[in-house]
N, C-alpha and C positions, 0 to 999 in steps of 0.2 A: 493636527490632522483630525479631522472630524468624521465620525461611522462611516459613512455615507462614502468619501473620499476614499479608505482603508477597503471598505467592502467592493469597492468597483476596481477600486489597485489590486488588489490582490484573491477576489474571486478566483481567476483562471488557473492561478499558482493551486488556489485550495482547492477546486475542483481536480486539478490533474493528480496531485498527493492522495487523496482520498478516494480518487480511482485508482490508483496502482494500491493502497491497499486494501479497498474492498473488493477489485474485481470486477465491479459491478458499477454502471456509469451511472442507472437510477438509484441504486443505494448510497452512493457518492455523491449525489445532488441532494438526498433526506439528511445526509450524515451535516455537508457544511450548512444545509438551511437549518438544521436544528440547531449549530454550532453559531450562526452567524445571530441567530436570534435571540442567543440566550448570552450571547457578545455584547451586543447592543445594549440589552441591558445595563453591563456591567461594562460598559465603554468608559466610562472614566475612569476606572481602576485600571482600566486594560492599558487604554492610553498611555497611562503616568509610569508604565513598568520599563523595566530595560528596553524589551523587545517584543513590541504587541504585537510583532506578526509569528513568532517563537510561542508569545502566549496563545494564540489561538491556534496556531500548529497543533501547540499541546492536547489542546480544547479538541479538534480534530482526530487525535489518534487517541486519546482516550475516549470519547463517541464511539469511533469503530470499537475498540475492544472492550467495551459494556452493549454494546448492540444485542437486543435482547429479541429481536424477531426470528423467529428459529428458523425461516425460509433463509435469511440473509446469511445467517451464519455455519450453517450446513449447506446451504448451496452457493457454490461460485457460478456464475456464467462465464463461459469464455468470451472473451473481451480481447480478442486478438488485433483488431481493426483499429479501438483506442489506444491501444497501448502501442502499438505504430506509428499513431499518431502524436502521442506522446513524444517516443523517438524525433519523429520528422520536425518539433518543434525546437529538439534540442540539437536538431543542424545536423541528425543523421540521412544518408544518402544512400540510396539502393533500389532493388527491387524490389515494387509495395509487394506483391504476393509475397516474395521468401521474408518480409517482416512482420505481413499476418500469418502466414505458417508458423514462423517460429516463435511468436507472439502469441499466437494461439496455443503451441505446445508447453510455452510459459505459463500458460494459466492455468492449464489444466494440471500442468505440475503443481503449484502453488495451491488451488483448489485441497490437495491433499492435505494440506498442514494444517496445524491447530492457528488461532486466532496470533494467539502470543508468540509464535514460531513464523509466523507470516508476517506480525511487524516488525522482527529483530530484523529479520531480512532486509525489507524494504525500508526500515531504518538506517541499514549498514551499507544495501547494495545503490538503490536510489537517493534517498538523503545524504548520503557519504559519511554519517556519523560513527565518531568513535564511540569503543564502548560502554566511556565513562559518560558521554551523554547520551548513550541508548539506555543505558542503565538509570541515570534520572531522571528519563522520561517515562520509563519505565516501572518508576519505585522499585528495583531490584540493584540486585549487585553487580558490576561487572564481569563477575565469573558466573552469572546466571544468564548474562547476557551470551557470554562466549557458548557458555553450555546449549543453551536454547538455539542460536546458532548452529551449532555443531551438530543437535538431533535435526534440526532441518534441512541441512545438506545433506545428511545421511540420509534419510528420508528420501530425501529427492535420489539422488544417485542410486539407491536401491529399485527406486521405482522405476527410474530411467535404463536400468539393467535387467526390470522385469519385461520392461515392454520391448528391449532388444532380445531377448528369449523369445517373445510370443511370437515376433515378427521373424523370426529364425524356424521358430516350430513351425509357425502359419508357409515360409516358403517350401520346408522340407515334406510338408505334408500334400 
């Protein structure tokens, strides 16, 4: 298979990956053009490996987590609409609004967490990877994986317990 062939096959795939972990649909368009260009490159290595579409995943989620633009990585935008979108590609059925509402409340969750805590997630929850390959994708242990995990669900459920307080305070007041 030739670049060119690889890049048009599997664009869509890398664009949707690298939106659900940056958040962000134009940071996720710099993230694979910067990835797919420095692929090309290095397309015959890539080619000849096991799994060139795993190798430029990699390529992919290592970009996001060295991303060095300080707007990109302290700010999320909510991206409720793509990420719906997302859904509706992978055969989910419902009301668009309740999957931009909830999609939206998704990212704003997400927006909270650190870099590395945002990819175990959508390594484990989106990818379906175990933690022995979040962990080599990751250059970390398994139990760093679990851990990192574990502060970001907490993370989140605390925060999802502060905002059901506010909304409690906001009616009783």
């Amino acid at each position: 298979m030739t670049f060119e062939q690889f890049a048009v096959a599997r664009l869509p795939s890398l664009l949707r990956y690298a939106v659900v972990l940056t958040g962000d649909r134009d940071l996720a368009q710099d993230v694979v053009q910067e990835v797919l260009a420095r692929a090309q490159v290095k397309w015959r290595r890539i080619s000849g490996s096991d799994s060139p579409d795993a190798y430029v995943r990699r390529m992919v989620l290592n970009e996001y987590l060295s991303w060095r633009r300080s707007w990109a990585f302290r700010n999320v935008h909510a991206a409720g609409e793509r990420l719906a979108e997302i859904e509706a590609s992978r055969g989910g059925v419902g009301d668009h609004a309740d999957g931009v509402v909830e999609a939206d409340a998704l990212w704003n969750r997400l927006a909270i967490l650190g870099r590395k805590q945002r990819a175990v997630l959508v390594l484990r929850y989106y990818e379906q990877l175990d933690d022995q390959s979040i962990a080599d994708l990751l250059s970390c242990s398994p139990a760093t994986v679990r851990s990192q995990a574990s502060k970001a669900l907490r993370t989140l459920r605390l925060e999802e317990q502060d905002q059901r307080q506010r909304i409690h305070a906001e009616e009783w007041s």
